[in-house]
C-alpha positions as CSV (number, residue, x, y, z in Angstrom):
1,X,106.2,72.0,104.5
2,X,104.1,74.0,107.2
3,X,103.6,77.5,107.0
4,X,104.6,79.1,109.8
5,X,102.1,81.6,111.5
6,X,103.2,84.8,112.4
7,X,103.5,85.9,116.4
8,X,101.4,89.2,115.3
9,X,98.4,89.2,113.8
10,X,97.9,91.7,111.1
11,X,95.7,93.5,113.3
12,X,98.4,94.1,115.5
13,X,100.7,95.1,113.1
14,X,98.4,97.7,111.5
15,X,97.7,99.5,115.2
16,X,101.5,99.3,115.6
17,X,102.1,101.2,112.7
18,X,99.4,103.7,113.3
19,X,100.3,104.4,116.7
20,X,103.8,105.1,115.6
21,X,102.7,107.6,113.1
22,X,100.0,108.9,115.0
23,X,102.7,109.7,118.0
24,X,105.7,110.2,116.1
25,X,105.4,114.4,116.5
26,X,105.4,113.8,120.6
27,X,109.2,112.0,120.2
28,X,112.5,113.6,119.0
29,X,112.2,111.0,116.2
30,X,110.3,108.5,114.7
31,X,113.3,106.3,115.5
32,X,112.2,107.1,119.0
33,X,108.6,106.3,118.6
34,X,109.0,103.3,117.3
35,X,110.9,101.7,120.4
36,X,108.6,103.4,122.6
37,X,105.4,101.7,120.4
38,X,107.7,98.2,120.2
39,X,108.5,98.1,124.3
40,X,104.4,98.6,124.5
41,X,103.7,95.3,122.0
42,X,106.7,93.8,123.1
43,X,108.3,93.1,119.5
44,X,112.0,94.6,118.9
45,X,112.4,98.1,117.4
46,X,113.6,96.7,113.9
47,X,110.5,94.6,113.5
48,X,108.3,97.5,113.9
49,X,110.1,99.8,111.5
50,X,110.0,97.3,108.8
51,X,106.1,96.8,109.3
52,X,106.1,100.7,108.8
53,X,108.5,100.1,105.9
54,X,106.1,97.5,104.4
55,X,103.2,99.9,105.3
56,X,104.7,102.4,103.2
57,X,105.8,100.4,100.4
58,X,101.8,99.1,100.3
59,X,100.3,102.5,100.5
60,X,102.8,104.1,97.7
61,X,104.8,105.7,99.7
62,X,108.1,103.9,99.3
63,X,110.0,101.7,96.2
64,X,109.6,98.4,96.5
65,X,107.4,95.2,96.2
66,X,103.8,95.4,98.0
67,X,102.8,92.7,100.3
68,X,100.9,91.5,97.5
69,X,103.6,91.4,95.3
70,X,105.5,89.7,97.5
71,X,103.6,86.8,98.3
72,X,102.7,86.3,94.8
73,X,106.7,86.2,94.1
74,X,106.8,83.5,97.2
75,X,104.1,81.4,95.7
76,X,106.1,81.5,91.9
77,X,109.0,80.9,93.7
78,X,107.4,77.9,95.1
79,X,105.6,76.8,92.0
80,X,109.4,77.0,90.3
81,X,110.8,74.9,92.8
82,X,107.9,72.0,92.4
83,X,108.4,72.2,88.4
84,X,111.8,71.9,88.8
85,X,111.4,68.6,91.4
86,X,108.7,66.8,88.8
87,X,110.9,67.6,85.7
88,X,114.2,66.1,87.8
89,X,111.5,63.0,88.7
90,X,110.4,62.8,84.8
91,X,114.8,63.0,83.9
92,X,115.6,59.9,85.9
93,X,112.3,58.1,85.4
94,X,112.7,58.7,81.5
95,X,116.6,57.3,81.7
96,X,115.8,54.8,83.5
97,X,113.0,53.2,81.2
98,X,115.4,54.3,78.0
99,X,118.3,51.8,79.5
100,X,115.7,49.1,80.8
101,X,114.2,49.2,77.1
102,X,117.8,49.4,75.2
103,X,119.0,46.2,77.8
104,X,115.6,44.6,76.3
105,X,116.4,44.8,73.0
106,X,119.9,43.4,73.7
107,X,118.6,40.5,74.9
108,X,116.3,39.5,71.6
């Protein structure tokens, strides 16, 4: 499986987030600044809140799993799912030489 790149770079993201909160006093919201940041970088409104979401989990500011976190819970998650393919493999493999041996022995 690829891993798909992301269309913004983190670069990106982090200017995004700054500029929101850097500009959010000159809106009537942050709501506000956000769409106004997003048409400038030309991602949708929700995407840039939950980079300043993200942004605030990282820094503290917020409940919630760090981007760290979460990539370490995507790489267990991933690790789980491999274990889980070899030990099916290892089932079937191990069935299947436990009936060729028993239909060996039935033939001596």
């Amino acid at each position: 499986m690829t891993k798909r790149t992301p269309p913004y770079s983190p670069e990106v993201r982090a200017r995004a987030v700054r500029m929101v909160l850097d500009h959010q006093g000159e809106h009537a919201s942050q709501w506000a600044a956000i769409n106004s940041i997003a048409a400038k970088i030309g991602c949708s409104g929700e995407t840039l809140r939950n980079w300043i979401r993200q942004s605030e989990r990282d820094q503290g500011m917020r409940g919630g799993p760090t981007t760290d976190e979460r990539e370490r819970i995507k790489a267990l998650e991933r690790e789980n799912r491999e274990l889980r393919q070899a030990n099916e493999i290892l089932r079937k493999a191990s069935a299947y030489f436990a009936m060729a041996e028993l239909d060996r022995r039935s033939r001596t």
